[in-house]
C-alpha positions in Angstrom: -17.4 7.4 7.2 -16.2 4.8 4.4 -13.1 4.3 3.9 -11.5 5.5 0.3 -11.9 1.9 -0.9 -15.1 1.8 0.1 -16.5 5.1 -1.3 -15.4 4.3 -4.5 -16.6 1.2 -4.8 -19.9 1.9 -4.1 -19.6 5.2 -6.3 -20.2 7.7 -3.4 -18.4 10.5 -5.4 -19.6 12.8 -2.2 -17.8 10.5 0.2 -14.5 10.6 -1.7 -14.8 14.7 -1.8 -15.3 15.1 1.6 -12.3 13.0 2.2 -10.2 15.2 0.4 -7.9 18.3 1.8 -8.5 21.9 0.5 -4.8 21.6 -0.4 -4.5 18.5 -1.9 -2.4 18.1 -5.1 -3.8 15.4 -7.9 -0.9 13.9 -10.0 -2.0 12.6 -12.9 -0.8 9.8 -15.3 -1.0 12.0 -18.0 -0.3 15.1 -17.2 3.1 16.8 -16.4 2.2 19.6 -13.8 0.2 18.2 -10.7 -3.3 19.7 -10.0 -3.8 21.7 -6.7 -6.9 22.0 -5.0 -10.1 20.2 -3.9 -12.2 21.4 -6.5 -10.0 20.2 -9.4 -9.6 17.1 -8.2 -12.8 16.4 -7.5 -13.7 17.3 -10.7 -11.1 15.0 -12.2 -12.3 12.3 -10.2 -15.7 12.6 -11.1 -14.8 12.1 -14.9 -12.6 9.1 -14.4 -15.3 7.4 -13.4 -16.9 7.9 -16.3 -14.0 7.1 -18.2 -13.2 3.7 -16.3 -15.0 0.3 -17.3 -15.6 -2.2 -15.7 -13.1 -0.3 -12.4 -12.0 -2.7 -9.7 -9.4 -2.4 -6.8 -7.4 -5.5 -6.7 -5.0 -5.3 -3.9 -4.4 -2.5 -1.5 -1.2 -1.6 -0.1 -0.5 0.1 3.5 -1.4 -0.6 7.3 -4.6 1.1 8.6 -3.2 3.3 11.0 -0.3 4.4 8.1 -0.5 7.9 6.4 0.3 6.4 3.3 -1.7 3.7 0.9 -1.7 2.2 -2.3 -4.3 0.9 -4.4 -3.5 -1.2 -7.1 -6.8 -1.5 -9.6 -7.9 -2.6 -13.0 -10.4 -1.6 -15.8 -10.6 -0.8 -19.4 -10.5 2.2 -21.4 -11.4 2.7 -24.6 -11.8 -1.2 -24.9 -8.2 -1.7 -23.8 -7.3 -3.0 -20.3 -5.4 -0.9 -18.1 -3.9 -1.3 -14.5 -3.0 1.4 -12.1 -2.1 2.4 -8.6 -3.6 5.2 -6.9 -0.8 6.4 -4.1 -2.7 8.1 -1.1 -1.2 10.6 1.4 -3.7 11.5 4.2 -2.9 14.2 7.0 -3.0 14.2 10.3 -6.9 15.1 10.3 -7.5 12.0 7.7 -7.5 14.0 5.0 -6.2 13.0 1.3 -3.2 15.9 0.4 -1.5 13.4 -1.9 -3.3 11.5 -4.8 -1.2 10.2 -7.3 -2.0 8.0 -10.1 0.3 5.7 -12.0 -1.4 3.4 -14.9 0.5 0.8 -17.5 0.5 -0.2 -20.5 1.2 3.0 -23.1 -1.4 2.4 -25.0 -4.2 2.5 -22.2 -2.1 5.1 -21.3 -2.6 7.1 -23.9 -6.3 6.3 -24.5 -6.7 7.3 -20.6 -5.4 10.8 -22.1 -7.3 11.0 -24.9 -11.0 10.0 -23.1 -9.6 12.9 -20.4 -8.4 15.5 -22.7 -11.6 15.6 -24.4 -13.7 16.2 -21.2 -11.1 18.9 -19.7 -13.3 21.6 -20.6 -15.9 20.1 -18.8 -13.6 19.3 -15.7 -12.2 22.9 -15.4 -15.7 24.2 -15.3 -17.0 22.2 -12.9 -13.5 22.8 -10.7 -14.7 26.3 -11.0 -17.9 25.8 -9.8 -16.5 24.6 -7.0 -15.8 20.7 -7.9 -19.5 19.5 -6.8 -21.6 18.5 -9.6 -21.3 16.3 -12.7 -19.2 18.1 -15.6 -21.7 19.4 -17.9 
């Protein structure tokens, strides 16, 4: 199995959903109350990528045999460049049951919520499908 990094660099959106916990909780840069569940943050994952341009991890944070990791990355949205961290907690099984994003400056910030926010509808009803397939 790839690891995180790997799955998302080579956009294996599967690989990155099998990796995640039934339980886990997405925290979101843009959003005040975390998201629970696989489904939903698959979903939310799946529409990031969408979102992201020209995506890259630039430096990664956190021994291999640790529960914890950071990935620091860059890309654009909306035209504006934008650098993050995504903060991993895995279980003792492997599994992702922490995902929390962090992203700088505001205004990427808020274009980040604006691209996201107008694909929610389509993010909640693939979660509710189950979190598998492209938003609609």
């Amino acid at each position: 199995m790839p690891s995180f990094r790997e799955a998302i660099d080579a956009r294996d959106l599967d690989a990155v959903e099998a990796m995640l916990a039934d339980d886990v909780v997405f925290r979101s840069p843009v959003a005040f109350t975390p998201y629970e569940g696989k489904a939903i943050t698959s979903a939310i994952l799946r529409a990031v990528v969408e979102v992201f341009e020209d995506f890259r991890y630039v430096r990664e944070i956190g021994a291999a045999d640790s529960v914890d990791h950071a990935l620091m990355f860059e890309a654009k949205v909306d035209g504006l460049a934008i650098t993050g961290c995504d903060f991993l907690r895995f279980d003792d099984d492997g599994k992702i049951v922490d995902f929390m994003v962090m992203v700088r400056p505001l205004r990427a910030a808020e274009a980040l919520a604006r691209e996201m926010g107008a694909r929610f509808e389509d993010i909640a009803k693939t979660a509710a499908a189950g979190g598998a397939s492209h938003p609609a």
